[in-house]
VEXBAGU-915938 format. One line per 10 residues: number of its first residue (from 0); their letters; for each residue x, y, z of C-alpha. Coordinates in nm, 4 decimals. Layout:
N
NUM	a	X/Y/Z | ...
# end
This chain:
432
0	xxxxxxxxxx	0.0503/0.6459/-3.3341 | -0.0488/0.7197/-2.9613 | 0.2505/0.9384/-2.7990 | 0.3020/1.1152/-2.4737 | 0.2458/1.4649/-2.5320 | 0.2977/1.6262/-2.1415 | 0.2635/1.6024/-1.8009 | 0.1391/1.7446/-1.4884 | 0.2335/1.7002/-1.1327 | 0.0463/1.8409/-0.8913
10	xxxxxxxxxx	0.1986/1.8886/-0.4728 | -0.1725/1.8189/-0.3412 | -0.2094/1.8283/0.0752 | -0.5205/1.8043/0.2904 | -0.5186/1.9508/0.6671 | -0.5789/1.6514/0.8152 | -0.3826/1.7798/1.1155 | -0.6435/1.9621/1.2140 | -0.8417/1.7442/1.3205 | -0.5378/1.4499/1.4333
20	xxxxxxxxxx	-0.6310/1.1927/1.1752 | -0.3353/0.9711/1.0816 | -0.1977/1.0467/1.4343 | 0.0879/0.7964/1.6054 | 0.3360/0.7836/1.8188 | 0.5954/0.9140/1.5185 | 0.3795/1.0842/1.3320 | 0.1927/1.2966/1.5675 | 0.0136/1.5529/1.2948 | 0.0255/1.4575/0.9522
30	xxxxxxxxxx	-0.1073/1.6131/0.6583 | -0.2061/1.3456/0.4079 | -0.0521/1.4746/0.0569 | -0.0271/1.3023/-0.3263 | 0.2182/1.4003/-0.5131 | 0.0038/1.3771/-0.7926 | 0.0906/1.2909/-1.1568 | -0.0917/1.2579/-1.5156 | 0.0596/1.1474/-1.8616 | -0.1157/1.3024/-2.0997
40	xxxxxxxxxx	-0.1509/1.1542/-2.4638 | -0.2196/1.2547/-2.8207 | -0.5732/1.1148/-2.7787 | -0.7644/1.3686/-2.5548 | -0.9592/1.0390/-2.4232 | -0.6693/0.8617/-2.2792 | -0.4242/0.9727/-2.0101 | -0.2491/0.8092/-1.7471 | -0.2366/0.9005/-1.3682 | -0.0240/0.8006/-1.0832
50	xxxxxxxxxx	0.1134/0.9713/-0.7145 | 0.3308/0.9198/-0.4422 | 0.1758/0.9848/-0.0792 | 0.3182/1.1805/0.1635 | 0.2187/1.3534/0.4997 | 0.3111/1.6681/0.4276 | 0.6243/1.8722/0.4590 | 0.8745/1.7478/0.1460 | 0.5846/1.6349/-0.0460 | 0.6860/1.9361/-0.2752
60	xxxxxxxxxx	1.0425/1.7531/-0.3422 | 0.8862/1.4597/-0.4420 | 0.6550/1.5896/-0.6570 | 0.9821/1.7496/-0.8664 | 1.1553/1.4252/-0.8763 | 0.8483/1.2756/-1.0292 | 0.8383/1.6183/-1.2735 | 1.1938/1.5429/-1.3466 | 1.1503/1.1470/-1.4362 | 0.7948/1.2198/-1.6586
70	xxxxxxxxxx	1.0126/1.4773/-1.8746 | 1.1680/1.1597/-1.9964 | 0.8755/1.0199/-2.1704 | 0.7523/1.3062/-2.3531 | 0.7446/1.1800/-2.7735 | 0.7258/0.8728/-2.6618 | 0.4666/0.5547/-2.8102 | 0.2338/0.5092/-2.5540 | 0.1648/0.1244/-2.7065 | 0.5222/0.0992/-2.7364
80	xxxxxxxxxx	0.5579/0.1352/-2.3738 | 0.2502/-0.0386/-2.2783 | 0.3464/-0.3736/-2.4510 | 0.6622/-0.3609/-2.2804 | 0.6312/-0.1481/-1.9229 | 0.9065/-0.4148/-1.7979 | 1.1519/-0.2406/-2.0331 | 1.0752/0.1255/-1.8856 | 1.1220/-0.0097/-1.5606 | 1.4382/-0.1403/-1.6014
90	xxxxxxxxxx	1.5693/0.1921/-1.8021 | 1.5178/0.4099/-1.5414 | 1.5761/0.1791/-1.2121 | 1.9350/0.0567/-1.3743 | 2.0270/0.4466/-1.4474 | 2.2825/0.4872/-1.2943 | 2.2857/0.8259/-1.2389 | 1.9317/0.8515/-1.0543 | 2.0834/0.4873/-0.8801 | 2.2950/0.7232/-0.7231
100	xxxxxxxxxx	2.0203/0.8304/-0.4876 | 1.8927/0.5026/-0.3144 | 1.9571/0.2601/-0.4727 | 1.6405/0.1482/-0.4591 | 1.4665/0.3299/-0.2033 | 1.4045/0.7073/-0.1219 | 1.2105/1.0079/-0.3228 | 1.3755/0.9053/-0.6485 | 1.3023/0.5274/-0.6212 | 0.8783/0.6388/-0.5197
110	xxxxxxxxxx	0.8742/0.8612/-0.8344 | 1.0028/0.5887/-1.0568 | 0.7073/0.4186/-0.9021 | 0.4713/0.6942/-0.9525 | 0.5589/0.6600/-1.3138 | 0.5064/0.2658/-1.3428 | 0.1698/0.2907/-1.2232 | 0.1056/0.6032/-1.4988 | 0.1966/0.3439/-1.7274 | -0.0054/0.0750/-1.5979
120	xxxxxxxxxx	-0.2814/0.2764/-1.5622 | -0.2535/0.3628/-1.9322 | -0.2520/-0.0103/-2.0736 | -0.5104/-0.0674/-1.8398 | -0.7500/0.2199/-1.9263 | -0.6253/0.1426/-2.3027 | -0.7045/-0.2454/-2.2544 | -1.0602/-0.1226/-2.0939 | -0.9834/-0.2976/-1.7762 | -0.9091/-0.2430/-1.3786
130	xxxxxxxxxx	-0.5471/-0.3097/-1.3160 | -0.6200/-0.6727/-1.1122 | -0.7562/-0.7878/-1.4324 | -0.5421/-0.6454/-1.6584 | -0.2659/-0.8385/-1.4062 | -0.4504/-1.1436/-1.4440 | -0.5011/-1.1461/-1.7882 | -0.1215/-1.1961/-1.8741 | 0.0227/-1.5710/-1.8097 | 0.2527/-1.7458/-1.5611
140	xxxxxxxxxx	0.5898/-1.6426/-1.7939 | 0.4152/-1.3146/-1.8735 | 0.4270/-1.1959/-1.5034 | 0.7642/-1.3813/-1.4126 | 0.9033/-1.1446/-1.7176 | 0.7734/-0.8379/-1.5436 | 1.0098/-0.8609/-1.2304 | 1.4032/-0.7886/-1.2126 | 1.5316/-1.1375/-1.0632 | 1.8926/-0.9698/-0.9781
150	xxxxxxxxxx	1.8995/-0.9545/-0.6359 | 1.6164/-1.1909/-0.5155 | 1.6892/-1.4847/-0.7772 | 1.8825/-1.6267/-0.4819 | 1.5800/-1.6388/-0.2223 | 1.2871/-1.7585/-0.5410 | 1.4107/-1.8229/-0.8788 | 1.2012/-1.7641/-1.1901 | 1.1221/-2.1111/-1.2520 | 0.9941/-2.1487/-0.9085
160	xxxxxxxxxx	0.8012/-1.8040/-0.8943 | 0.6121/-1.9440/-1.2353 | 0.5331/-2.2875/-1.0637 | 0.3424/-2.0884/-0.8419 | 0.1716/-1.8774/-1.0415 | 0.0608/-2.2064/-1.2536 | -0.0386/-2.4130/-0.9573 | -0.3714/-2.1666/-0.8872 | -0.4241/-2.1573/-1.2628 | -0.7015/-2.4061/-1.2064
170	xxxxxxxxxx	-0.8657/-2.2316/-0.9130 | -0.8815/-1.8752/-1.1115 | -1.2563/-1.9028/-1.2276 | -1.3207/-1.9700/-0.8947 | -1.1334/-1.7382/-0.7306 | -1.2604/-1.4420/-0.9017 | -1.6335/-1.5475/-0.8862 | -1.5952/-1.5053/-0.5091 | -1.4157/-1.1827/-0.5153 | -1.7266/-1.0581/-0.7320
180	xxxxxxxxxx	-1.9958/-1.2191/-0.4428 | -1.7735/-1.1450/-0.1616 | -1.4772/-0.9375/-0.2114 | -1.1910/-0.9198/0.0311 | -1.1953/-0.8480/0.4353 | -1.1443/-0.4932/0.5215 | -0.9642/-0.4110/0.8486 | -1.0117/-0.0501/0.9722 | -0.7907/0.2071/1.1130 | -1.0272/0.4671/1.1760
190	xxxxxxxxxx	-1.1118/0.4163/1.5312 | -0.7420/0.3845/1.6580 | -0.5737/0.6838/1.5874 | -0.3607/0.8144/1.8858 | -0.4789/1.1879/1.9435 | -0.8054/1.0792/1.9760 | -0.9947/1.0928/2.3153 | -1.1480/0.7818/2.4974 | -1.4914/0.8971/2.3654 | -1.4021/0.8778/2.0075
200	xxxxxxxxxx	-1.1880/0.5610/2.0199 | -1.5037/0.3654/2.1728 | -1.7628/0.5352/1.9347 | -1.5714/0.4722/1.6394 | -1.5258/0.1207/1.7719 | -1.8879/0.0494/1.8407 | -1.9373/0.1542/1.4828 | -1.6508/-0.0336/1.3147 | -1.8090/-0.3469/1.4564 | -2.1961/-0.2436/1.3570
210	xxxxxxxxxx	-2.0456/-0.1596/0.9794 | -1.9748/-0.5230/0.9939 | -1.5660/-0.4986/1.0139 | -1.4124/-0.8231/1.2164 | -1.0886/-0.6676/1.2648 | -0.9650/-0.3433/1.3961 | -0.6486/-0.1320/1.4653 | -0.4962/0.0722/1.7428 | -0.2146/0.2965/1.7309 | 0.0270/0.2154/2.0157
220	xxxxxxxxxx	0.3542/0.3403/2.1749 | 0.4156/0.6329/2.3278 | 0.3122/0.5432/2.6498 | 0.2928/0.1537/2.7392 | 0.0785/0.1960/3.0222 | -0.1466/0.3933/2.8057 | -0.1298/0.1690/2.5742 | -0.2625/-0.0872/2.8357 | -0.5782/0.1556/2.9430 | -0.7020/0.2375/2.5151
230	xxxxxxxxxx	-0.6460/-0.1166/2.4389 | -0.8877/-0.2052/2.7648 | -1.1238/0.0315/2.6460 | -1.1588/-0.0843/2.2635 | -1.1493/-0.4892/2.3408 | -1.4712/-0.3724/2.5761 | -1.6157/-0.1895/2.3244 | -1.5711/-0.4683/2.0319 | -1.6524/-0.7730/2.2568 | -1.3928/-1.1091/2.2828
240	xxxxxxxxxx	-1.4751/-1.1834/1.9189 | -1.3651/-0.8948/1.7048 | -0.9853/-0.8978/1.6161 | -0.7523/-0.6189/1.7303 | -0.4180/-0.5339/1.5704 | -0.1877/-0.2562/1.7164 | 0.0367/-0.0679/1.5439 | 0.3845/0.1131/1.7052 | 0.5024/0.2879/1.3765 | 0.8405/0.2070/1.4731
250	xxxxxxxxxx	0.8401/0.4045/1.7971 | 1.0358/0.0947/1.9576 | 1.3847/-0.0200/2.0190 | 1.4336/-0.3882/1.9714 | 1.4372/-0.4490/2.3702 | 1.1683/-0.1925/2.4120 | 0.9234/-0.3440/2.1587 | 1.0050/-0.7169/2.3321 | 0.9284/-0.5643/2.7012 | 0.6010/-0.3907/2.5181
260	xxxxxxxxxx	0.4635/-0.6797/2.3616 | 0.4925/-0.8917/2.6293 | 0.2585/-0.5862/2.8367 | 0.0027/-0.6373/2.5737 | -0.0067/-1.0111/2.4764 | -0.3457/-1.0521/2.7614 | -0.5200/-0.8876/2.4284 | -0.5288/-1.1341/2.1990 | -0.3619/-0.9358/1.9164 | -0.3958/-1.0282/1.5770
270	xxxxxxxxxx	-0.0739/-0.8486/1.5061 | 0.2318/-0.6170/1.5884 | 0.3075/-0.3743/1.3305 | 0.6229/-0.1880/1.3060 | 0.7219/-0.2703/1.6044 | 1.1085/-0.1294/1.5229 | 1.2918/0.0216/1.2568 | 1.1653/-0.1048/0.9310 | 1.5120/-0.1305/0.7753 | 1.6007/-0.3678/1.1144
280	xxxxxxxxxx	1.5879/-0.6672/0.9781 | 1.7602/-0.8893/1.2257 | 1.5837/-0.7118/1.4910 | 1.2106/-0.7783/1.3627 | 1.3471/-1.1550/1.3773 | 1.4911/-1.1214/1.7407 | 1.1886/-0.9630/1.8096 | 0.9746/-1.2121/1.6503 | 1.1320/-1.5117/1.8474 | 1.1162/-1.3297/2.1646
290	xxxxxxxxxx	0.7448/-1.2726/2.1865 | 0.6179/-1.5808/1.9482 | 0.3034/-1.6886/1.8757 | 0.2341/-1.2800/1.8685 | 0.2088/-1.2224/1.4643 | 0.4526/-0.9074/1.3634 | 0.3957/-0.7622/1.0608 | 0.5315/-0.4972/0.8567 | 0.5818/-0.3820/0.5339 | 0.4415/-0.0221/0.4473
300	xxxxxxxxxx	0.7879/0.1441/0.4688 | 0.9558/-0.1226/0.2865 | 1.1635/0.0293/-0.0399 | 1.2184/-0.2547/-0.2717 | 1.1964/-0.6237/-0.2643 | 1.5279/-0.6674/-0.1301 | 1.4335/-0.5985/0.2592 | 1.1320/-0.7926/0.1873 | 1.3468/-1.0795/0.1197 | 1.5872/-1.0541/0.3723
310	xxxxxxxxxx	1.2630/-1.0351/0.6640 | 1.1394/-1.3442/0.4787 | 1.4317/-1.5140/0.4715 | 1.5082/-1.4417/0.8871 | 1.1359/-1.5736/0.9421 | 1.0781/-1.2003/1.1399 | 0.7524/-1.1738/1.0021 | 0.4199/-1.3732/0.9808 | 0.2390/-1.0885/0.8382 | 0.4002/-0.9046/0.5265
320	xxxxxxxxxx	0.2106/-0.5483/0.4177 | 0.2241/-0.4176/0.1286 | 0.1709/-0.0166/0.0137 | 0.0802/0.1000/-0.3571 | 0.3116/0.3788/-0.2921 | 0.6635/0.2972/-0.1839 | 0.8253/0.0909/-0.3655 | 0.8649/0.1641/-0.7635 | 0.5383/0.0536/-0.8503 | 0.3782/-0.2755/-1.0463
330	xxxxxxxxxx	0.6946/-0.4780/-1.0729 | 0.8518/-0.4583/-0.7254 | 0.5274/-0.5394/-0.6051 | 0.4317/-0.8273/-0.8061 | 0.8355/-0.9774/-0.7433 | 0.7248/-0.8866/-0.3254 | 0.3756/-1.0730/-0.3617 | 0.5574/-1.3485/-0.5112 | 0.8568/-1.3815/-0.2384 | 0.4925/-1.3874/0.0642
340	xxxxxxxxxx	0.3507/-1.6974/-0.1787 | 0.6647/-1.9014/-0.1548 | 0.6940/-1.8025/0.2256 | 0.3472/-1.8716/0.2784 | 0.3525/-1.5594/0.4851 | -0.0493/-1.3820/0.4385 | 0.0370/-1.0709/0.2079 | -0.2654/-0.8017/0.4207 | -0.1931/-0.4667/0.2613 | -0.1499/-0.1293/0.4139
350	xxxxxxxxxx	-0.3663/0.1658/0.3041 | -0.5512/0.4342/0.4593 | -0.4133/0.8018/0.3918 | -0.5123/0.9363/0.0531 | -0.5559/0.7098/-0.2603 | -0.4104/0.4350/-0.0931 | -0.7515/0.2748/-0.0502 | -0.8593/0.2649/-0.4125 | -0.4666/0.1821/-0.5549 | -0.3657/-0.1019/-0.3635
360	xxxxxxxxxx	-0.6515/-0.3209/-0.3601 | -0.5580/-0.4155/-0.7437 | -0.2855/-0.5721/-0.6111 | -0.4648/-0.7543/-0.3286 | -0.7318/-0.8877/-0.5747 | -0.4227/-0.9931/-0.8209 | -0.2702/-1.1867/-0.4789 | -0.5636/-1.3491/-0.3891 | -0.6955/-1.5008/-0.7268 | -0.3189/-1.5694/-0.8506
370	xxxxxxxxxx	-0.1166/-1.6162/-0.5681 | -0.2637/-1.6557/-0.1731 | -0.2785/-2.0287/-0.0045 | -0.5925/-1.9020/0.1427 | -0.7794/-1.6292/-0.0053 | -1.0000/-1.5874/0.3269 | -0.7057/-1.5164/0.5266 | -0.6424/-1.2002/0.3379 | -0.7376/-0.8529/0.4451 | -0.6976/-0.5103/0.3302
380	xxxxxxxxxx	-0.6809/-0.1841/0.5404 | -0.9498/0.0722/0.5525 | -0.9008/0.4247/0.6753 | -1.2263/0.6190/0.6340 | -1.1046/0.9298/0.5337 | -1.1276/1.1054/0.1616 | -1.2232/0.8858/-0.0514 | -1.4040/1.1204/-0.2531 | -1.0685/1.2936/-0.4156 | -1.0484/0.9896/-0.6304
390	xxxxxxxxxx	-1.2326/1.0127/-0.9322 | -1.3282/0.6182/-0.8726 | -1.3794/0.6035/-0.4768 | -1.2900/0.2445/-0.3100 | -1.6387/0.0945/-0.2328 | -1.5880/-0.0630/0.1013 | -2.0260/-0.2553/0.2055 | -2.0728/-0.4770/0.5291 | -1.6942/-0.4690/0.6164 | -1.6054/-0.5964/0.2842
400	xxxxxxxxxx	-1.3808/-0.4420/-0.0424 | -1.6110/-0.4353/-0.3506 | -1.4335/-0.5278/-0.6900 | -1.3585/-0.2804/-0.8886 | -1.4639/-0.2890/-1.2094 | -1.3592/0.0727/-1.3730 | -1.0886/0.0799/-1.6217 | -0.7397/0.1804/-1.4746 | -0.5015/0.1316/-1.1553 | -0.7629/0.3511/-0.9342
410	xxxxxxxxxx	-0.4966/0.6657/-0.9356 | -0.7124/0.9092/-1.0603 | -0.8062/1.2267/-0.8632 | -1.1082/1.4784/-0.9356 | -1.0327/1.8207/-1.1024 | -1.1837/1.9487/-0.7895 | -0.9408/1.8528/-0.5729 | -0.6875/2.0035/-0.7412 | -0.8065/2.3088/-0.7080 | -0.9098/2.3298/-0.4113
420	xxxxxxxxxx	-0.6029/2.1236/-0.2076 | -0.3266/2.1972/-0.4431 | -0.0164/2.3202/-0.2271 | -0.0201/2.6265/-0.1720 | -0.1878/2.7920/-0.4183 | -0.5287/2.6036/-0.3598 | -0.8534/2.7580/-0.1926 | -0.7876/2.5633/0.1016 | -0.4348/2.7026/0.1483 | -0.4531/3.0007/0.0396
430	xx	-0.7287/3.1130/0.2621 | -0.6392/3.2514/0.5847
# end
């Protein structure tokens, strides 16, 4: 028998600061961080790996909640759990005690997440797959068993959420033999973020569209009129036929993200994102009504499946994005990618950051053979930065995702990195 003999969790930060990548209106200097976790097993071969990301600053807490949840699985059968990850979930979401401190959302809620995709990147690595397949390979029921119906079962039921699953049964050959040709759009982030100078935004822009991306992203909000001048700058760069998104990281008020829309609509924008509060549900519809046909989308900041319902259910969005990384891993997702289907709302992921790349487009692959109307419609974003931390970097060629094909959920980051950008006893911190 296979057990859990340890763990490690590792507070790992880059200084991306330094150089303003991952700069917005809120979050003017980040510092891309993973808290970063392995399960380690009685066979030497097989361990599993997972992380929470962070930008910084309380990325140290985080990575002591997850310490504190992986103590909990020490002695136990790793096929045990494997065969029935549904039933870990559910033990340590329905504690009550660790309950306590969301529910369902917040630094305990992301390390129960952290943990789920440990797990899933076990049975995955043990099951010699990537995580999309190992997704795929379990039926209709099989996935509807995975995902807590308590407090969505009003919205989607579980006979309704396997209808769906079994209608694009017959397309799944299909499906996947185009994600191997083709993969999935990427959208990029690089170009747009907001401490850059004019210079960079239009080199980085001229680039994006010569590396054969069709869609692009701008930070916006801190200044509209600003906002107004970039946005000029990047749709001459790109040409009329390249797609631009913007993204206000929830820099708005409701009235103020109306009045700024409106500024920007002579754009052509593919999409708002965050244009409020995430937890604002009633306001993303408000807002949503006010400045139709502009798409809004969020999603990255959403904690569970609960506020994904309740913006589905108030039509506020067109565009729902998922992360790998903040809600509590494989099963909220899966019940969140379900909800989009029956809204027939496009699921386009957020990513970028650290690891975020190379964990969430599993889930995008799952959505787009099982689930998505429309696979074409889907796209993924891609944020150029550090992909070679991960011991299996995302392969991104011609503006496209490449399948994955590597056993595991994609969580897995280099021994080098954690020596070298482990917080703050790592060569990169603890030089002067």
């Amino acid at each position: 028998m296979t057990t859990i003999t340890g763990s490690s969790v590792v507070d790992l930060r880059y200084p991306t600061s330094k150089q303003l990548d991952g700069s917005d209106a809120m979050n003017p200097d980040p510092d891309y961080s993973a808290a970063y976790l392995q399960l380690f097993t009685s066979d030497t071969d097989l361990t599993g790996h997972g992380f929470a990301f962070a930008i910084g600053r309380g990325n140290d807490i985080q990575a002591a909640a997850i310490e504190a949840l992986a103590g909990r699985l020490i002695g136990r059968d790793v096929d045990g759990m494997c065969d029935d990850p549904a039933a870990v979930n559910r033990e340590l979401l329905w504690d009550s005690q660790l309950r306590w401190f969301g529910p369902d959302k917040g630094i305990m809620h992301m390390a129960i997440g952290t943990i789920m995709t440990a797990v899933w990147d076990l049975r995955s690595r043990r099951e010699q797959r990537p995580l999309w397949a190992s997704l795929l390979a379990l039926s209709p029921a099989e996935v509807v068993a995975l995902v807590d119906w308590t407090y969505i079962g009003d919205y989607l039921d579980p006979g309704e959420a396997r209808e769906l699953l079994e209608q694009r049964l017959p397309d799944r050959a299909s499906r996947v033999a185009s994600l191997e040709a083709e993969g999935i759009a990427a959208y990029t982030t690089t170009p747009g973020w907001l401490g850059y100078d004019d210079d960079k935004l239009v080199r980085l822009c001229t680039e994006a569209v010569a590396d054969g991306f069709a869609t692009i992203k701008l930070k916006v909000g801190a200044d509209s009129e600003e906002d107004r001048r970039r946005l000029a700058l990047a749709r001459e760069a790109v040409g009329p036929d390249i797609n631009i998104a913007v993204d206000a990281n929830q820099f708005w008020s409701v009235p103020d993200a109306i009045l700024a829309i409106e500024n920007l609509q002579e754009f052509d924008l593919r999409w708002v994102e965050e244009p409020t509060h995430p937890d604002d549900m009633v306001g993303h519809a408000e807002i949503a009504r006010a400045v139709n046909p502009v798409p809004i989308a969020t999603g990255e900041m959403l904690a569970s499946p609960v506020m994904a319902k309740q913006l589905l259910q108030l039509d506020a969005i067109s565009v729902l994005q998922i992360d790998a990384t903040r809600m509590a891993g494989v099963h909220d997702l899966l019940a969140t990618m379900l909800m989009a289907a029956h809204a027939g709302v496009d699921v386009i992921p957020h990513a970028g950051g650290v690891g975020l790349c190379e964990a969430v487009q599993h889930y995008a692959y799952f959505h787009a053979v099982a689930l998505a109307p429309e696979p074409s419609r889907m796209e993924i974003e891609y944020v150029d930065h550090l992909h070679d931390q991960l011991r299996v970097p995302v392969r991104v060629d011609n503006g496209r995702y490449v399948l994955p094909s590597e056993p595991g959920a994609g969580t897995a980051f280099t021994p080098e990195t954690v020596t070298e950008f482990s917080f703050p006893e790592g060569t990169e911190w603890a030089t002067p």
